[in-house]
C-alpha positions as MATLAB code, in Angstrom:
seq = 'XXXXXXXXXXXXXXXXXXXXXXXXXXXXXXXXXXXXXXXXXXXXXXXXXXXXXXXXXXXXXXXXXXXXXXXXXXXXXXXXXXXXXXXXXXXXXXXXXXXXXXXXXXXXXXXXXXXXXXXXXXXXXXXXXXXXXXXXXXXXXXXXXXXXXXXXXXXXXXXXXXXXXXXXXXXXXXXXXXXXXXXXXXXXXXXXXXXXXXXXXXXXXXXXXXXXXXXXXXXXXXXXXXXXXXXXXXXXXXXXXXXXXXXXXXXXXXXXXXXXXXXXXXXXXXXXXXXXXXXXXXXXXXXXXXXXXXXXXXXXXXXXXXXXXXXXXXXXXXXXXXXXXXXXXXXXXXXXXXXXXX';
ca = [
      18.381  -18.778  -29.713;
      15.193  -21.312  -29.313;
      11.980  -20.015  -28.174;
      11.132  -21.158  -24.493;
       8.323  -23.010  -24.122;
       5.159  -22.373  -22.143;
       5.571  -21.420  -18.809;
       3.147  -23.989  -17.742;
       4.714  -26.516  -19.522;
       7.044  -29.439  -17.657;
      10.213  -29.551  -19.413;
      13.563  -30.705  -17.608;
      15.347  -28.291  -14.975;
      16.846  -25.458  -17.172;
      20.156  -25.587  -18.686;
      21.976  -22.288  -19.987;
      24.963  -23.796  -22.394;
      26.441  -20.693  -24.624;
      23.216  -18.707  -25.866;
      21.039  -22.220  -25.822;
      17.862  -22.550  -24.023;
      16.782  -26.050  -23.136;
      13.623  -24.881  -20.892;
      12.329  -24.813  -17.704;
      11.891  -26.524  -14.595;
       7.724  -25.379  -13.882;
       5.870  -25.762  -10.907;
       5.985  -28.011   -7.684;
       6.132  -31.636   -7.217;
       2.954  -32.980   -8.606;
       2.812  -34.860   -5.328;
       1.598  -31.820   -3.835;
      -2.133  -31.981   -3.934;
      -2.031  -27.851   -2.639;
       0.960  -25.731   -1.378;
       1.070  -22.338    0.592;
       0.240  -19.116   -1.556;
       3.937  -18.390   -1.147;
       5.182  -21.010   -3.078;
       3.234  -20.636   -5.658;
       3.823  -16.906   -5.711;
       7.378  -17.700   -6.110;
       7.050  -20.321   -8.885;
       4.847  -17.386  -10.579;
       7.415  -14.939  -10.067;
      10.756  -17.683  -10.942;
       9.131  -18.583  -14.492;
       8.325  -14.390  -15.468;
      12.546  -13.810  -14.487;
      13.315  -17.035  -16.395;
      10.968  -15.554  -19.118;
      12.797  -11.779  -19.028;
      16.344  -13.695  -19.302;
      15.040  -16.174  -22.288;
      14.534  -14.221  -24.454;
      17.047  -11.417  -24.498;
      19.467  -12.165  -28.042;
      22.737  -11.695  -25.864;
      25.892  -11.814  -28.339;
      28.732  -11.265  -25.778;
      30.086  -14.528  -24.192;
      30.123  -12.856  -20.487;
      26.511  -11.789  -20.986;
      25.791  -15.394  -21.270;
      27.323  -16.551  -18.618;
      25.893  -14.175  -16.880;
      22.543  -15.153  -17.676;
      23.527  -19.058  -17.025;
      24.560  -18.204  -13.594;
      21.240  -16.251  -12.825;
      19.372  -19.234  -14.149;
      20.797  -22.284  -13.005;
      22.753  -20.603   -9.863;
      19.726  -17.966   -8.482;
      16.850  -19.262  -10.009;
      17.458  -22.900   -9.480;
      18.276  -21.722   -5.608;
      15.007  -19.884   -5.426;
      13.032  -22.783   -7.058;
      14.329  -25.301   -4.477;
      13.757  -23.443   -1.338;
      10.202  -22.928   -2.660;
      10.037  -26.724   -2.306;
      11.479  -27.544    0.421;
       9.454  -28.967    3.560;
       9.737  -26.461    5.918;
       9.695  -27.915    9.316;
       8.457  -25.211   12.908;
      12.287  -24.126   13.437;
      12.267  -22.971    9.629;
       8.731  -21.717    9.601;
       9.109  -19.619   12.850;
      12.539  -17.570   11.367;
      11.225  -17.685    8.144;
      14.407  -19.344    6.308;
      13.113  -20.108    2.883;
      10.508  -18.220    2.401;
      13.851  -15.315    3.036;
      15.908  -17.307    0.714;
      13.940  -17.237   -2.178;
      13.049  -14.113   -2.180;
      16.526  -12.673   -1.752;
      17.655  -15.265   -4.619;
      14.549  -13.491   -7.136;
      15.241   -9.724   -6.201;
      18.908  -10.233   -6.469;
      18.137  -11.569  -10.177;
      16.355   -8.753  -10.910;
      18.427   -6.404   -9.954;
      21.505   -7.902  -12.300;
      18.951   -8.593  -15.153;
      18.497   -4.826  -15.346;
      22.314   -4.924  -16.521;
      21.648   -7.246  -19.543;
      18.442   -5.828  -20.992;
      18.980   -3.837  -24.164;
      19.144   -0.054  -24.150;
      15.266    0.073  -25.437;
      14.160   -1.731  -22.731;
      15.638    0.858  -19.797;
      12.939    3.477  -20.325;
       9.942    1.203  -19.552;
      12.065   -0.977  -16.841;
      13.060    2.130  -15.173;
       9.103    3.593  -15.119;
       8.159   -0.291  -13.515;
      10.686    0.120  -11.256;
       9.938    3.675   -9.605;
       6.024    2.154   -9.728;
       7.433   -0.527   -6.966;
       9.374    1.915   -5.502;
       6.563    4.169   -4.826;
       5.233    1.844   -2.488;
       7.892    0.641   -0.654;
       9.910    4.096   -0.407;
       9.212    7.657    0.464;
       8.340   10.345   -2.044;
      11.139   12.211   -1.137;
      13.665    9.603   -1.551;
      16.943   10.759   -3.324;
      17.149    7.361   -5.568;
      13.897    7.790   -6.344;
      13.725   11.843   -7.306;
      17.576   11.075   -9.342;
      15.602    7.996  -11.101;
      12.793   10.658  -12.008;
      14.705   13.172  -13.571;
      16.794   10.499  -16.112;
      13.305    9.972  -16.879;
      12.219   13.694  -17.359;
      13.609   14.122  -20.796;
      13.091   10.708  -22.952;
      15.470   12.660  -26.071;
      18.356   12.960  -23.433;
      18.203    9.268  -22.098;
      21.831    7.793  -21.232;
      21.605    3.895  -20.438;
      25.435    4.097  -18.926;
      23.576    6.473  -16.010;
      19.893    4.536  -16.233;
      21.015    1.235  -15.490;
      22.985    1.963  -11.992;
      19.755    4.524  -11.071;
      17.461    1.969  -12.045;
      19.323   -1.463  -10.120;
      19.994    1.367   -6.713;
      16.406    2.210   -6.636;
      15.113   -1.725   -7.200;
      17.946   -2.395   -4.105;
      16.426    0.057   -1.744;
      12.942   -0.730   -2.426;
      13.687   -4.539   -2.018;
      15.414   -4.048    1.458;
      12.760   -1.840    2.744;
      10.196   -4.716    1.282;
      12.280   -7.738    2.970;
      12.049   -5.620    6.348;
       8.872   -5.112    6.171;
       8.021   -8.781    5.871;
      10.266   -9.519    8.524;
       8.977   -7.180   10.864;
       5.360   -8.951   10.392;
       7.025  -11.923   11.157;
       8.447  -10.988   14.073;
       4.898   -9.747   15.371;
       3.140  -13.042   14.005;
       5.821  -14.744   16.516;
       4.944  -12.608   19.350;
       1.581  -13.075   19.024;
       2.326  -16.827   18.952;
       4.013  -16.487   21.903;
       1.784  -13.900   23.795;
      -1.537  -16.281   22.792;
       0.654  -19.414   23.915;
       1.214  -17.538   27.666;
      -2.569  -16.378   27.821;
      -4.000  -20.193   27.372;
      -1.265  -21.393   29.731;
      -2.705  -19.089   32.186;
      -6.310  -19.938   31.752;
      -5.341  -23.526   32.103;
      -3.916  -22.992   34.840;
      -6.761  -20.915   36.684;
      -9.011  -23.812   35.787;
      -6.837  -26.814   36.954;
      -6.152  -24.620   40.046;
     -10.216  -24.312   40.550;
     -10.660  -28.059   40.038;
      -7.857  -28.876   42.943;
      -8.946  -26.397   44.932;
     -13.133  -26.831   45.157;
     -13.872  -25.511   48.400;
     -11.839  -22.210   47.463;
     -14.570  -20.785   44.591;
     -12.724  -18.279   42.749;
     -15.881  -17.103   41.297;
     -19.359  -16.600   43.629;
     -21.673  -19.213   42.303;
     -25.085  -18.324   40.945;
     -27.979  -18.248   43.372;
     -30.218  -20.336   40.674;
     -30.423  -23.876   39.454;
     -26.373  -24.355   38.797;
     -25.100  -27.731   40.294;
     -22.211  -28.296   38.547;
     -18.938  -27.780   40.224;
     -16.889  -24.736   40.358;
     -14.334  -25.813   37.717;
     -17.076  -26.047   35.378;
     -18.661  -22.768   35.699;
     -15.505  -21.177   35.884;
     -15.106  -23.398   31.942;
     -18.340  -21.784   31.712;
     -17.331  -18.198   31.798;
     -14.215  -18.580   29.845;
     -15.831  -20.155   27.159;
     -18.406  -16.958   27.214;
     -15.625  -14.754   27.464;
     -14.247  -16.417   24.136;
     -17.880  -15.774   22.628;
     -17.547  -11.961   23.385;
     -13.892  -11.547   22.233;
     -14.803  -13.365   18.495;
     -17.356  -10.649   17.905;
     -14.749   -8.436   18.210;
     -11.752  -10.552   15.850;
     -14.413  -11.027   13.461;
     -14.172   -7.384   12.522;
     -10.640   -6.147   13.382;
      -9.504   -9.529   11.005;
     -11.717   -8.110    8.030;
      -9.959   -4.512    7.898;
      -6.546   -6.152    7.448;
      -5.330   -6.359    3.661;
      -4.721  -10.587    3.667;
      -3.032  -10.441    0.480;
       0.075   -8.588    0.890;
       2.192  -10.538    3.381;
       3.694  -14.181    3.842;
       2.957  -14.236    6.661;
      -1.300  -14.555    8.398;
      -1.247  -11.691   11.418;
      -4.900  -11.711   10.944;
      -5.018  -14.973   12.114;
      -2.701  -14.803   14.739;
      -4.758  -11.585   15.804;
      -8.251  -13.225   15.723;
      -6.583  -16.016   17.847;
      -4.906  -14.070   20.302;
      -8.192  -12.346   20.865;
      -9.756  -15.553   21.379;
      -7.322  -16.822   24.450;
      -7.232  -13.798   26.126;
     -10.772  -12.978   26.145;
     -11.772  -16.361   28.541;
      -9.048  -14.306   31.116;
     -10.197  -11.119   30.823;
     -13.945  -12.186   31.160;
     -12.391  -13.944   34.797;
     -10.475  -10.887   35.855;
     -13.639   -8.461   35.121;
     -15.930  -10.833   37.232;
     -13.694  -11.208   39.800;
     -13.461   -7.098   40.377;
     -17.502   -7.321   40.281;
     -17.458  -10.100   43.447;
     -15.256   -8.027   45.437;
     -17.129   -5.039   44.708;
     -14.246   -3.019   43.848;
     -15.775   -0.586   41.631;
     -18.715   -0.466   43.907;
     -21.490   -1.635   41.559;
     -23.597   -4.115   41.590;
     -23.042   -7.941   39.854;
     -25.466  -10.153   38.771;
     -26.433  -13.381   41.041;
     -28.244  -15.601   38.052;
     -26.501  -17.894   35.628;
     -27.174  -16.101   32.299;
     -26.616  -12.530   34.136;
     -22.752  -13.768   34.724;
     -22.757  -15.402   31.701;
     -23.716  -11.764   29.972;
     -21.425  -10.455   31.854;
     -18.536  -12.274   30.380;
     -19.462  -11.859   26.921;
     -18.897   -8.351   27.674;
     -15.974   -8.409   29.348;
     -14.185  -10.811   26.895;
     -15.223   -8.048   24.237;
     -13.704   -6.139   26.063;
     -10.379   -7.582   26.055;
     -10.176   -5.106   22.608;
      -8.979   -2.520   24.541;
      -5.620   -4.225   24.816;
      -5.616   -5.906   21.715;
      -6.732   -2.937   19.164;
      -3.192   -1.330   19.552;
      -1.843   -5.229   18.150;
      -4.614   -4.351   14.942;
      -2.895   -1.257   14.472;
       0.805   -2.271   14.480;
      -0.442   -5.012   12.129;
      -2.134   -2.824    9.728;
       0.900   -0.455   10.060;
       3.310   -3.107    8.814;
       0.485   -5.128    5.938;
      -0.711   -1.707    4.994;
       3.061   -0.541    4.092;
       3.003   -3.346    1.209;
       0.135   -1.672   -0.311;
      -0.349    1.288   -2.911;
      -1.771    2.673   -5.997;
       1.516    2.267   -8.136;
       2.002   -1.274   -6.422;
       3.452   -3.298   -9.904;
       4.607   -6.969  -10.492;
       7.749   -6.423   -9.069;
       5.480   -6.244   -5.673;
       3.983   -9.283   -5.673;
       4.855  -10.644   -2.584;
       3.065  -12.895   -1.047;
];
């Protein structure tokens, strides 16, 4: 068999005829000045499996076809959704970013089935490293996996390679769920941000055709401006107080170890519905609901709504910890290539 070239090279698409290699198709359009980490994770991830398959010396005439199909069927499906244009319908559900993935775990799994019997041991010890971050300690495909292992003078491929390909399966669904369960928050948070600057819009075009009806007691000092614009004026102080508190909540969130940005959608979220909450806070201080006492100068209010826009975290901090729950699930101390997914 012919040695496959450098992974970084740019050779035509890959073509799998008998046992003959005639190398790979590397990278993304050279058009593309930059592309999303994912796509490059997957082009990273495409050329190691095309690698792995390469190079095994496979004799039997189903084995290579086998290995034709995973290259120029899976492969090839997972290196074209990693280029295609993904339009908002496709980024909101997630479509290729799913696709490829599913194409590259389903390749590892069936390359597990082709490696030679010295290769199990090692594959098998990667394999429970990925699964010990995606899956529970107590895990029966896991613990079986672990005691093939136990003994390396008593190894049997015929029961290593379905133990092996089970546990990689498992670990992979519970890794595509998790990803899809931070997608479906990212999309809420879309949504909920999307609902909280409707509503501040709202409150301000309502002030501006409504003027005589102040929704907010004016300052006794030197403010002139109409009440639309102080009313901009706290929200825009009430966006002041809620960054000081995205800045931090974004920072604790492990960035690197999901497709998709919650941080961001987190920090913005915060940043939409801190301008309402500032409002709402002032409001209960002019009708004197809590019975204590407001302040009647511009920068006293204006305080004022930096702190209650910061305040806005009490509603938001439960969002930081269902997002940490979910990024936090990708990560661990025996996380291995197999887990890079990103």
């Amino acid at each position: 068999m012919s040695t496959p070239p450098n992974a970084g090279s740019t050779s035509p698409a890959p073509d799998v005829r008998g046992d003959t290699w005639n190398g790979f198709e590397s990278g993304l359009p050279k058009s593309w000045k930059s592309a999303s980490p994912w796509r490059q994770t997957i082009q990273r991830r495409r050329i190691m499996l095309l690698d792995d398959l390469a190079r095994l010396e496979l004799k039997d005439p189903s084995e290579q076809e086998q290995r034709a199909f995973l290259i120029n069927g899976l492969l090839s499906d997972a290196n074209t959704a990693s280029q295609t244009k993904v339009g908002i319908r496709k980024w909101w559900w997630g479509n290729e970013i799913e696709r490829a993935w599913a194409r590259l775990h389903e390749v590892e799994e069936r390359t597990i089935d082709l490696l030679p019997d010295t290769e199990l041991a090692a594959r098998a010890s990667e394999a429970l490293g990925y699964a010990s971050v995606h899956l529970d300690a107590d895990d029966t495909r896991q613990q079986h996996l672990q005691a093939l292992l136990a003994d390396p003078s008593h190894i049997n491929a015929a029961d290593l390679r379905p133990s092996i390909v089970a546990v990689l399966r498992t670990a992979h669904e519970n890794s595509d769920r998790s990803n899809q369960e931070a997608r479906y928050l990212r999309n809420r948070l879309i949504l909920a941000s999307g609902a909280c600057l409707f509503f501040a819009a709202l409150t301000l075009l309502t002030q501006r055709l409504f003027r005589n009806n102040h929704f907010l007691t004016l300052p006794d000092d030197t403010f002139k401006d109409s009440p639309w614009q102080y009313l901009f004026l706290v929200m825009f102080f009430g966006s002041v107080g809620a960054l000081f508190t995205a800045i931090p909540a974004m920072s604790k969130v492990p960035l690197d170890h999901s497709p998709f940005n919650l941080p961001l959608q987190q920090g913005l979220l915060k940043l939409v519905l801190g301008p309402l909450v500032a409002v709402v806070g002032l409001l209960i201080l002019d009708a004197d609901v809590l019975h204590v006492g407001s302040s009647n100068t511009l920068i006293g209010t204006l305080l004022l709504a930096t702190v209650f826009g910061a305040g806005q975290h009490a509603v938001t901090r439960y969002v930081d910890q269902r997002a940490s729950e979910i990024l936090t699930a990708e990560t661990g101390p025996g996380k291995s290539s197999f887990a890079n997914k990103g």
